[in-house]
C-alpha positions as CSV (number, residue, x, y, z in Angstrom):
1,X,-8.3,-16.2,153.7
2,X,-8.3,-19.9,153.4
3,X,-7.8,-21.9,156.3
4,X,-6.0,-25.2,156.2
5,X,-5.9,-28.3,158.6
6,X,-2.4,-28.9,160.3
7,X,-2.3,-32.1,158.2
8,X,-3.0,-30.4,155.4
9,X,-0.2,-27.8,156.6
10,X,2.4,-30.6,157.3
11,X,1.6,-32.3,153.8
12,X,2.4,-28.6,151.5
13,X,5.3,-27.7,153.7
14,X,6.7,-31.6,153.9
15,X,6.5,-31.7,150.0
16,X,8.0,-28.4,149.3
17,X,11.1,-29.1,151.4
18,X,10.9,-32.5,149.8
19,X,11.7,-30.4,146.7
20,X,14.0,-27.9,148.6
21,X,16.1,-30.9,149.3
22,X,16.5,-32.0,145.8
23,X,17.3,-28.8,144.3
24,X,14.4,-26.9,143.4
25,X,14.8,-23.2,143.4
26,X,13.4,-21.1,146.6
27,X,10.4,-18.9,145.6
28,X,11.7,-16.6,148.3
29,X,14.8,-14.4,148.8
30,X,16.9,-15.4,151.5
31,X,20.7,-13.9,152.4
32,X,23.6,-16.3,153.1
33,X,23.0,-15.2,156.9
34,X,19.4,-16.2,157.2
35,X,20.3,-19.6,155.3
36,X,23.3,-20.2,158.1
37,X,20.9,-19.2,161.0
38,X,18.2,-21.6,160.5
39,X,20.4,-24.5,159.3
40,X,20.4,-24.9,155.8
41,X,17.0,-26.6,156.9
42,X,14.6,-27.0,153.9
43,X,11.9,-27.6,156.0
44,X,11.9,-23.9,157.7
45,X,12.7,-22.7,154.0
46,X,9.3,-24.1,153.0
47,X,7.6,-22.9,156.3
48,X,8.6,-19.5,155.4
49,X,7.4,-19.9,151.6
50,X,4.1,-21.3,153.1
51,X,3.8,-18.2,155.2
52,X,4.7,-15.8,152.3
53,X,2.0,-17.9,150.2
54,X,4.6,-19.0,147.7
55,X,4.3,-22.5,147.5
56,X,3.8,-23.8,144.0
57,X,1.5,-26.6,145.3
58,X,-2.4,-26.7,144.2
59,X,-4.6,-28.4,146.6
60,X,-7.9,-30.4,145.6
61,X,-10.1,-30.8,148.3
62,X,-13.9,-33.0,147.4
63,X,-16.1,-30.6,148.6
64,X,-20.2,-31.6,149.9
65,X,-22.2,-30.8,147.0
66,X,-19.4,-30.3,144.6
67,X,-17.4,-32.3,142.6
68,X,-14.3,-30.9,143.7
69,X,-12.6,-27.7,145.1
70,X,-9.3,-26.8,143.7
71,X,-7.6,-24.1,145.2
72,X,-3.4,-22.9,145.7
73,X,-1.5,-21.7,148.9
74,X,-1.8,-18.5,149.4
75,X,-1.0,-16.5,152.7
76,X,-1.9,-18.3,156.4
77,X,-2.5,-16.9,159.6
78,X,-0.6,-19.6,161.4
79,X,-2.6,-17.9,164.4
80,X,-5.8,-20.1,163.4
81,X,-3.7,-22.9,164.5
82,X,-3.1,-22.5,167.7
């Protein structure tokens, strides 16, 4: 599993509610109930998407040795965080 740094973290999720806010579809499925208990918030949209590992986002990280390392979200133990 690939582990991310939390500015890394606050950089996909910032930019995915970014494009929550204006309009993107959500790559999750969400009822009209979960929307109304968290808000309407994008940002805890996309912090459920990055959980799920559903972010469209590719991140390029220049990488010792290597030119550069591209990789996508997929699924993070927000555990390692903490």
């Amino acid at each position: 599993m690939k582990e991310y740094t939390k500015y890394e973290q606050a950089r996909i999720i910032g930019a995915r509610a970014l494009q929550i806010s204006m309009g993107a579809p959500f790559m999750i499925k969400l009822t009209e109930e979960e929307l109304h208990n968290i808000g309407f918030n994008t940002v805890e949209i996309a912090k459920r998407e990055f959980e799920q590992g559903v972010i469209p986002i590719a991140i390029k990280k220049p990488m010792p040795g290597t030119n550069r390392k591209d990789s996508s979200v997929k699924a993070f133990d927000q555990t390692k965080l903490e």
